[in-house]
Steps between C-alpha positions, in 0.01 A plus 500: 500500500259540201486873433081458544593422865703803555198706376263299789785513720577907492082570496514266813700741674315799408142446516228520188388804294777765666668718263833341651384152384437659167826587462677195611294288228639778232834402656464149541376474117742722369821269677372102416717316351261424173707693173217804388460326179353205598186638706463717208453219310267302750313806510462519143361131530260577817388804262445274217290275709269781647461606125413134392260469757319821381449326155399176634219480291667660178797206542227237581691383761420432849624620784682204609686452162567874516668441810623172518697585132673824727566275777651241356720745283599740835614161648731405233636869453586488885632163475777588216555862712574341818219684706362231691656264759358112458554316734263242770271723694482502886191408682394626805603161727877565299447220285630601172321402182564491140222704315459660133616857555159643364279285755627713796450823325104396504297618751248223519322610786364744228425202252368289745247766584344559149541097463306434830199788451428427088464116564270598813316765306475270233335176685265754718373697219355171318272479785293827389599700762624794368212519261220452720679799708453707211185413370347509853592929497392546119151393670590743796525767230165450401615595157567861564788593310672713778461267823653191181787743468576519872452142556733377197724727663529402791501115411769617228640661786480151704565239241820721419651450875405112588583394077727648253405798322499291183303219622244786678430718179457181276185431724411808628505576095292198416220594749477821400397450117267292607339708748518800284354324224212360675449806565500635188796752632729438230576851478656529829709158429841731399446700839458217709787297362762793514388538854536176612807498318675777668356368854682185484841654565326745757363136672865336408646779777237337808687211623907412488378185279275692259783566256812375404654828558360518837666147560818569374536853673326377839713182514829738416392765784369176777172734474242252663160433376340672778642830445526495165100429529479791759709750328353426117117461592449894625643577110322277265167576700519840395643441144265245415244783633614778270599240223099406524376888467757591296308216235137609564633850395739382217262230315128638645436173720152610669279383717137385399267784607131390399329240686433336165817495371631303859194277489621369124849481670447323755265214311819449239706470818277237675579267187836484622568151677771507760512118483544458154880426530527258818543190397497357854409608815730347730775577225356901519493449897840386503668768318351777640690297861794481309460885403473588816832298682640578194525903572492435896818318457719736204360765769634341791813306370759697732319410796459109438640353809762201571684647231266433228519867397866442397326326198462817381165608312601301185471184639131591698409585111602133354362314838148659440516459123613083566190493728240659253645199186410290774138510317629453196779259569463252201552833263682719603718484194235740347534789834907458373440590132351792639758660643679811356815292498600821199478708836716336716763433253488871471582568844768210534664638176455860633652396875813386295542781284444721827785285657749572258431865450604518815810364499579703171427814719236617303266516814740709614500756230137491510510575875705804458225647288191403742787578815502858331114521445511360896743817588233724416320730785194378651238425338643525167724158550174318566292676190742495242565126593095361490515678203746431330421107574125546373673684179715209426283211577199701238757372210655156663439256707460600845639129617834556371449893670443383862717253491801763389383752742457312781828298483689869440318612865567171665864546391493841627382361832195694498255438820195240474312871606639683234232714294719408237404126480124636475572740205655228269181325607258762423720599164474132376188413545299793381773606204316202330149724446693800262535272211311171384832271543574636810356203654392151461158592592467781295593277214241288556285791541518653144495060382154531677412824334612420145348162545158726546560622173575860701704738290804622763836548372798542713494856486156484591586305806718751619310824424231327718712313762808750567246801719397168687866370580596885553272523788579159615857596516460862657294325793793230540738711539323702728406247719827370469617856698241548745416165575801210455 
């Protein structure tokens, strides 16, 4: 038996999160079979990657390279050491079949996921949709600075839980400068955008497809998407609330007071055509259809009957994106290019790397360290752990962070109610507002500002940013005690 089964096997018998389980992991660890030297070394390597990750944009590398170069090596270093067993792989009918040993260390319901919902966000959002949504509230706003600010928020806030956080600051970014500038607001362009930027990972927490952390720790703990809806939506309400007044404070976002100043406002607004960016009708028609089976069916995947929910939610993503190319079906070779293909090589690289960490016991050695931040008295296990994830994933990739975490409490055993699973959640997702690489979207953030010719250096960023993600991370793991 593979010493990583012993660990499942002894937390089996013990239950999740006890002090007693904590110990038996220590044990477990401490007696594998794996000589101390080598995880040290595989740790060393994990460390290495972290840190390469961190200077993505110093190496000009991406991410894939970054980890695909680490995969490939951790592979070869197990190979020659004699960690992993190759072999053909079972299949759940008993057949046995000959695979690569890295393809069944991939969790592709994962990749299939991200495939499915770019290539469907990608086809649906050529149809105007998403702009016409946003230019339809700018003309709600009726130009008053304030009531703009809570509606970019809230469709920051939206965009950020149906698309990627990337993909919903890039346009949430683009509407905004030009709103702002018709409005000859220009001055209020660095508040808005840091806002917006620091809402998309408060929207990324909303639904279990939002963000990839949510995907990967959701998929880990078989949280569904209905309660991970129910149990997120009370939280990012009231962050995206305090987030919003925490900005009119910060960067003096006020409301027009003088019935001449919202009469000019609202005649700059009225020049704003919501049509402008349909190209068709039945095509805009169409996609909002799509939009709508599209989240009906992620939403109710597990209770697709005749078995169809055994599909799992990756496959409901690729259906719906198939049907969308329908419309363009003599080019879809373009929708293709557009994929982040840099992405998922990432995560296929990362699964592998993942894969064999584990079977050089380094997950294991990492699990005695969160096991003794675990062994702590309530509440300080649950604290110290949201924290500590947000703390790490300010400086690295969160990805790489959830994906760690949650595959150190799966092998721990730890229940799909755990208020653990909801910590590293939390931790991961709003870590990435403390610094300006602490997230893909806050990247593109400070691209957006700098693009405005906006002077704010990375210092700058976090003077501004960190009393934002410090509340933001107080009420998480609050409401992580009272209310998980």
């Amino acid at each position: 038996m593979h010493s990583g089964d012993s660990i499942l096997h002894l937390f089996h018998m013990t239950g999740s999160g006890s002090s007693e389980s904590v110990c038996l992991l220590a044990d477990a660890g401490a007696s594998h079979s794996v000589p101390g030297w080598i995880t040290v070394v595989f740790a060393v390597l994990l460390t290495a990657m972290v840190v390469a990750l961190a200077l993505e944009e110093k190496l000009h590398a991406k991410k894939s390279i970054i980890v695909g170069s680490f995969a490939g090596l951790s592979l070869i270093l197990a190979t020659v050491m004699k960690l992993l067993e190759f072999g053909p792989v079972e299949l759940p009918d008993h057949t046995l079949k000959s695979l690569p040993i890295y393809i069944p260390s991939i969790d592709w319901g994962v990749i299939t996921i991200i495939l499915g919902a770019s290539l469907f966000v990608e086809v649906t959002s050529r149809s105007g949709v998403f702009t016409w949504m946003a230019i339809v509230l700018t003309r709600k706003s009726c130009g008053d600075p304030w009531r703009l600010l809570v509606f970019y928020g809230l469709l920051t806030v939206l965009f950020s839980a149906v698309l990627n956080n990337v993909t919903a600051m890039i346009i949430i970014g683009s509407l905004t400068t030009v709103s702002l500038k018709k409005l000859n607001r220009n001055e209020l362009m660095l508040g808005f955008l840091i806002t917006e930027g620091l809402l998309t990972n408060v929207g990324g927490l909303l639904t279990l497809i939002s963000s990839v952390p949510n995907i990967i720790v959701g998929k880990t703990a078989e949280i569904s998407f209905a309660r991970f809806f129910v149990v997120a939506a009370p939280y990012v309400l009231v962050a995206t609330a305090v987030t919003l007044y925490m900005a009119r404070s910060r960067f003096g976002i006020r409301g027009l007071k003088t019935e001449e100043e919202k009469a000019e406002a609202r005649r700059l607004v009225d020049s704003f055509d919501p049509c402008e960016s349909i190209p068709s009708n039945r095509f805009f028609w169409f996609s909002v259809v799509s939009l709508v089976l599209f989240i009906g069916g992620i939403a109710g995947q597990a209770a697709l009957p005749f078995g169809l929910d055994q599909l799992e939610m990756g496959f409901v993503a690729l259906f719906f994106a198939g049907f969308v190319l329908l419309a363009y079906r003599s080019e879809v070779d373009k929708f293709y290019s557009a994929v982040d293909w840099d992405l998922l090589a990432f995560f296929a690289s990362l699964f592998v790397v993942i894969h064999v960490m584990e079977h050089a016991q380094v997950l294991a050695c990492i699990g005695r360290g969160i096991a003794g931040m675990l062994s702590l008295p309530w509440p300080g296990d649950s604290v110290v752990l949201l924290s500590s994830a947000a703390a790490a994933s300010s400086v690295t990739d969160n990805i790489p962070l959830a994906a760690m975490l949650a595959q150190i409490l799966n092998t721990m055993n730890t229940a799909s109610d755990s208020p653990y699973w909801w910590c590293v959640i939390f931790g991961a997702n709003l870590g990435g507002n403390i610094t300006p690489i602490g997230s893909a979207s806050t990247v593109v953030a400070m691209t957006i500002i700098h693009r405005q010719r906006l002077k704010l250096t990375f210092g700058g960023f976090v003077s501004t940013a960190l009393p934002f993600a410090l509340i933001q991370i107080i009420l998480a793991a609050v409401y992580v005690l009272i209310a998980v």
